[in-house]
C-alpha positions as CSV (number, residue, x, y, z in Angstrom):
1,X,12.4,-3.4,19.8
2,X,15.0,-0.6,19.0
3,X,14.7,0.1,15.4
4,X,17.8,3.1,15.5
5,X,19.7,1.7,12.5
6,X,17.2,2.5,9.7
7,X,18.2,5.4,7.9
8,X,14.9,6.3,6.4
9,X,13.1,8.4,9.0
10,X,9.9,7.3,7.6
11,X,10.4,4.3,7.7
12,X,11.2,3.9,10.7
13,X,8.0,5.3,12.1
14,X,6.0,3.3,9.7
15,X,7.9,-0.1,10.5
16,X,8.1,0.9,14.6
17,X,4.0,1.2,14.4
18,X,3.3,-1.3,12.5
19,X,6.2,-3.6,14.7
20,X,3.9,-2.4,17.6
21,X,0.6,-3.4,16.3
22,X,1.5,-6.9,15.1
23,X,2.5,-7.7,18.8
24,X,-0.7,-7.3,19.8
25,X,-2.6,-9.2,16.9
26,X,-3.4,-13.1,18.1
27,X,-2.0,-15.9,15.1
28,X,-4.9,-18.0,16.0
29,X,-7.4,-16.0,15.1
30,X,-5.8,-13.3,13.2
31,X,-3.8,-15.1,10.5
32,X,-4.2,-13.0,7.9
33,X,-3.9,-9.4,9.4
34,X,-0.5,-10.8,11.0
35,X,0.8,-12.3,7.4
36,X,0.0,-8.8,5.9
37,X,1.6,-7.1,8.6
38,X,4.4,-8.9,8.9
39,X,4.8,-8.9,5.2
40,X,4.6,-5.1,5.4
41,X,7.7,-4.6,8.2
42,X,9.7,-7.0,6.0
43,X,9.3,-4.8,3.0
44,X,10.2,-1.6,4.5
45,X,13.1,-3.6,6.2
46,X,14.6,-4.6,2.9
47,X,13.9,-1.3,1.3
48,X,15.7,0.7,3.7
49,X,18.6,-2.0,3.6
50,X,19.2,-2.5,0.1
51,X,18.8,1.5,-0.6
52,X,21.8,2.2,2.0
53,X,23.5,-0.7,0.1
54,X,22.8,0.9,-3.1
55,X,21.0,-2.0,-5.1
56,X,18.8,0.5,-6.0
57,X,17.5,4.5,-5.3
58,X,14.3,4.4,-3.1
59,X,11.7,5.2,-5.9
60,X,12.8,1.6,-7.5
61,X,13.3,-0.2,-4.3
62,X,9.7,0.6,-3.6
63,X,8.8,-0.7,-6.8
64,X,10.2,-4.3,-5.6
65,X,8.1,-7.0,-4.6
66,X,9.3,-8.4,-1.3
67,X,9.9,-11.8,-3.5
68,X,12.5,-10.0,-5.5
69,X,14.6,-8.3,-2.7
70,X,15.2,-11.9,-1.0
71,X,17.9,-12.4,-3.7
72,X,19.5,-9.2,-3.4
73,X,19.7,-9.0,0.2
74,X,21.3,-12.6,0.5
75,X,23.5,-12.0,-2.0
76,X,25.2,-8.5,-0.2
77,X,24.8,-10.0,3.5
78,X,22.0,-8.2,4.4
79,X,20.8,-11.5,6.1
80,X,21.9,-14.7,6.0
81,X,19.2,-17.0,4.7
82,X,16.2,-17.0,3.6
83,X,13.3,-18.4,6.2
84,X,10.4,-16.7,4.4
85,X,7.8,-19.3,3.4
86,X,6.0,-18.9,-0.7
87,X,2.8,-17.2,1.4
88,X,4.8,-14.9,2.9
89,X,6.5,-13.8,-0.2
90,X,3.4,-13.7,-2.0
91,X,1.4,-11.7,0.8
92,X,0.7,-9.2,-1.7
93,X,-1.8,-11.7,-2.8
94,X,-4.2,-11.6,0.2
95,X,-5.0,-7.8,-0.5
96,X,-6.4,-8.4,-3.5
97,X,-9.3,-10.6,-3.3
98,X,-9.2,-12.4,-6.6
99,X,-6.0,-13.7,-6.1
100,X,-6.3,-14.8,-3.1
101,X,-9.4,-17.0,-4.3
102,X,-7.7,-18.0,-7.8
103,X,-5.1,-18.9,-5.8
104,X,-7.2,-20.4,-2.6
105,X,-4.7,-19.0,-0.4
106,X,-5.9,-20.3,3.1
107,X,-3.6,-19.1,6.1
108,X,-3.2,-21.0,9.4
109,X,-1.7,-19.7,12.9
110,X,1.5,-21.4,11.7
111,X,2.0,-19.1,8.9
112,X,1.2,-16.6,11.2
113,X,3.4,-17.5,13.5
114,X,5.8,-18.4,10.8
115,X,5.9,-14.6,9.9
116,X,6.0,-13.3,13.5
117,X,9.6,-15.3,13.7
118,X,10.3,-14.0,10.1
119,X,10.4,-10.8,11.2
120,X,12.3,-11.1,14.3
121,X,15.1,-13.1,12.7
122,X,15.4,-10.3,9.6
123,X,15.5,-7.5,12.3
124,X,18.5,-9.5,13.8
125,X,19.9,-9.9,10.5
126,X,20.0,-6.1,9.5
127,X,20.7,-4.6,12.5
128,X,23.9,-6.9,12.5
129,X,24.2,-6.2,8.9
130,X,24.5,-2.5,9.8
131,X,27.3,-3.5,12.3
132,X,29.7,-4.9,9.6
133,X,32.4,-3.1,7.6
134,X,30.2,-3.6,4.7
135,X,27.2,-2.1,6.1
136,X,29.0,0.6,8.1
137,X,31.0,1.3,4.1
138,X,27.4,1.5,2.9
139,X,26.1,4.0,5.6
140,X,29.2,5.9,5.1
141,X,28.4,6.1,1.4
142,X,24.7,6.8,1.4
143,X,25.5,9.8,4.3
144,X,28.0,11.1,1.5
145,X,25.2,10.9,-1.1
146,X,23.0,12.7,1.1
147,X,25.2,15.8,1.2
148,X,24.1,17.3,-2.0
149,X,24.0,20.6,-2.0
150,X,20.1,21.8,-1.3
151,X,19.9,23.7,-4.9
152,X,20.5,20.3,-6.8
153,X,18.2,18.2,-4.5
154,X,15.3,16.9,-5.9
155,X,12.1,19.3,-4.4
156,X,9.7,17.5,-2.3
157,X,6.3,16.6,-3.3
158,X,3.4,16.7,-0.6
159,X,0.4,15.0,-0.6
160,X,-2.4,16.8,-2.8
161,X,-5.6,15.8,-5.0
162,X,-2.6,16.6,-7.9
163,X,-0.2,14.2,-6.6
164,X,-2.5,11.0,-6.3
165,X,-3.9,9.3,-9.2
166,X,-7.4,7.2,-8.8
167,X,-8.5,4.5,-11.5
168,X,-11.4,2.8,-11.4
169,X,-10.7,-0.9,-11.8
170,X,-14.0,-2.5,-11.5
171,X,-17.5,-0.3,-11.9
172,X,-20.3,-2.9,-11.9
173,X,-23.6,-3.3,-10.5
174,X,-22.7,-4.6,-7.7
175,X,-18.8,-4.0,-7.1
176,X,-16.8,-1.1,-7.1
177,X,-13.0,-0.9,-7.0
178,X,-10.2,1.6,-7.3
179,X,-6.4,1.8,-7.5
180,X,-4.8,4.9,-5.7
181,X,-1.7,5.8,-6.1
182,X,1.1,7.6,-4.3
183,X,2.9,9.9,-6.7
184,X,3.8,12.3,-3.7
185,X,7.1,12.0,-0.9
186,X,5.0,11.4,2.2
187,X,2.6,8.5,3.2
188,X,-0.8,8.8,3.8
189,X,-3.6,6.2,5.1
190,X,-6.8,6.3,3.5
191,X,-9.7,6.0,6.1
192,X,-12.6,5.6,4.2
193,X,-13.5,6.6,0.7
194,X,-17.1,8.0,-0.7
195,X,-18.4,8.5,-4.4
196,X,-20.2,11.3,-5.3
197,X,-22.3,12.5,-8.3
198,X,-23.4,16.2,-8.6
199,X,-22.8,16.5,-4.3
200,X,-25.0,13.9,-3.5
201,X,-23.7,10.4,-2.0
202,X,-23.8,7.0,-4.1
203,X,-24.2,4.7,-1.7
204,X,-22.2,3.5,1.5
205,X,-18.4,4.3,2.5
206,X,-15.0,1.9,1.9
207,X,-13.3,0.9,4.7
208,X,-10.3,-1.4,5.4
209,X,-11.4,-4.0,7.3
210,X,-11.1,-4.8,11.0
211,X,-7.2,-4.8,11.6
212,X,-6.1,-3.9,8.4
213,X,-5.0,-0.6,7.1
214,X,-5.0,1.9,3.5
215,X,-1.6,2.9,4.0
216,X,0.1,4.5,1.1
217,X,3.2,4.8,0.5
218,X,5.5,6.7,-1.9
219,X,5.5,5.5,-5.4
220,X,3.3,2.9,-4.4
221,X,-0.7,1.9,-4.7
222,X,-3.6,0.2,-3.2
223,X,-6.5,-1.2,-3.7
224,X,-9.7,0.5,-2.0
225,X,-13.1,-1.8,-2.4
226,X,-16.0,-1.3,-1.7
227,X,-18.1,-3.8,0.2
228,X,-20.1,-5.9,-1.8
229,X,-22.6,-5.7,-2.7
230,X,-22.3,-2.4,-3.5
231,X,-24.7,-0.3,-5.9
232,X,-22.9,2.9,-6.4
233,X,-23.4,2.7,-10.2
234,X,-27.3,1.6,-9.9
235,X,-27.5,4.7,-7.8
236,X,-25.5,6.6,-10.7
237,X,-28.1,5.6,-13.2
238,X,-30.6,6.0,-11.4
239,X,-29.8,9.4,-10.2
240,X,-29.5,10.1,-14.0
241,X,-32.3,9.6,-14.5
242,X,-33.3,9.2,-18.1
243,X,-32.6,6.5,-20.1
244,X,-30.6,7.4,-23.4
245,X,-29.4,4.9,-25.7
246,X,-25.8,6.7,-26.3
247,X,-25.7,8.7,-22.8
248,X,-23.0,11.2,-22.7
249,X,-20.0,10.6,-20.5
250,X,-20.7,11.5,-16.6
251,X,-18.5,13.0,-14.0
252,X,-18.5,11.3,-10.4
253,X,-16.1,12.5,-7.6
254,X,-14.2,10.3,-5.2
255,X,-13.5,11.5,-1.7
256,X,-11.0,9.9,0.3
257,X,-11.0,10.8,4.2
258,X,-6.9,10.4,5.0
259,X,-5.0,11.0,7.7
260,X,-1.2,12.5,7.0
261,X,0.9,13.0,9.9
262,X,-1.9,12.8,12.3
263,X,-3.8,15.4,10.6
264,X,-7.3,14.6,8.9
265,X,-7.2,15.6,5.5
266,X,-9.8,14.9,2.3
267,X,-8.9,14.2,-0.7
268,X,-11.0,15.0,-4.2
269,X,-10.3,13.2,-7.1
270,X,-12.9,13.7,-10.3
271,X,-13.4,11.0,-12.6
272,X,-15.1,10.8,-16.1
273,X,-17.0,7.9,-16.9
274,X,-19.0,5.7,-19.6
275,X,-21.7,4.7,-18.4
276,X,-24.0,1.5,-19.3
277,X,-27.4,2.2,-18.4
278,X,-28.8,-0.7,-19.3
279,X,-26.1,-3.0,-17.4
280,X,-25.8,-0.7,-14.7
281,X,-21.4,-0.7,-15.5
282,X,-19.4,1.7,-16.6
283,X,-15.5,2.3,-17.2
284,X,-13.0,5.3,-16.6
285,X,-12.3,7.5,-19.6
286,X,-9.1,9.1,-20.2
């Protein structure tokens, strides 16, 4: 699949990799993985699309769910109709495990299959899009943009320990969870994440699971979970040590093992915490 007409460099790597992995995922017994995927082409697709159309600058495109780009797209031509079924709009859902159980989203090879086609058809649609006097207008306009003089153009931020943001959503006896963010201009994937207190290791290592990835892109966030059940705060408190009935606030460090352009890099966020001794929880400060 030739994927020459987007615009966005980036995206075009991410969406020709990820294009290239969902080939080889099976919708029988990969359902899921191929939704997600899928879900993930489709999203860059429209992004790309509706920046170059100018709905909106990139920052806010990424800031789009792929359910609220449909609209848009139809309504400039960017494809024709819409063929994506409610799971597929709502993949979103299946990365975060509480939705998809409040929800019981259950997925079946033909959704999978479903968003296999998807996919196919919207490529179709864009690259025809591009083709048009309104998409060739659009190019025209956006490569116009682009010719801002260097001085004026905003200055890129690389990824850094300053340019992500970690929050700890969920610190409990036997779960831990945290949202990274992407404040930076590049992508990143996040391999596998630690906890630390005082150098010393809380317990085992997040990983995406089997055919899924922690990729990051600009503007954007993920979730990062450990498995349960995990017992990184029982390990805090009891690495503590004492029992205190107002314990002062602790500091933990999360390391996240990324890879950026091929190249291996960690990542150090420190995080301040209240801790419940007592309940073995605790919450982010600040």
């Amino acid at each position: 699949m030739n994927f020459v007409f987007i615009r966005n460099e980036n995206l075009r790597a991410l969406i020709e990799h990820d294009y290239a992995e969902l080939q080889g995922l099976d919708t029988a017994t990969q359902a899921k993985a191929v939704v997600v995927l899928a879900g993930n082409i489709l999203e860059g697709l429209l992004i790309d699309s509706l920046t170059v159309a100018g709905k909106w600058d990139f920052d806010s495109a990424c800031q789009q769910r792929l359910s609220d780009m449909i609209g848009p797209a139809k309504a400039k031509g960017i494809i024709t109709e819409d063929r994506l079924s409610r799971i597929l709009k709502d993949y979103r859902d299946l990365i975060h495990p509480g939705r998809a159980v409040r929800n019981r989203v259950q997925l079946t090879r033909d959704d999978a299959d479903l968003a296999k086609v998807a996919v196919n058809l919207t490529i179709r649609d864009i690259s025809r899009w591009y083709e048009t006097p309104s998409g060739e207008a659009a190019v025209a306009l956006k490569v116009a943009t682009e010719t801002v003089p260097s001085e004026k153009q905003r200055t890129f931020l690389r990824v850094s320990e300053h340019s992500i943001d970690v929050r700890i959503t969920n610190a409990s006896a036997s779960t831990f969870l945290i949202f990274v963010t992407n404040n930076s201009d590049e992508v990143f994937e996040i391999g596998g994440a630690i906890v630390e207190f005082e150098g010393a290791s809380l317990g085992s290592v997040a990983r995406p699971q089997r055919g899924l990835t922690w990729r990051v892109r600009p503007g954007r966030g993920i979730d990062v979970r450990w498995p349960d059940p995990c017992y990184v705060m029982t390990n805090l408190v009891r690495r503590r040590g004492k029992f205190e009935s107002f314990p002062p606030p602790m500091a933990i460090d999360i390391i996240l093992d990324c890879v950026l352009d091929d190249e291996q890099r960690q990542l150090r966020k420190r995080i301040v915490m209240q801790v419940d001794q007592i309940n073995k929880c605790g919450m982010q400060l600040g």
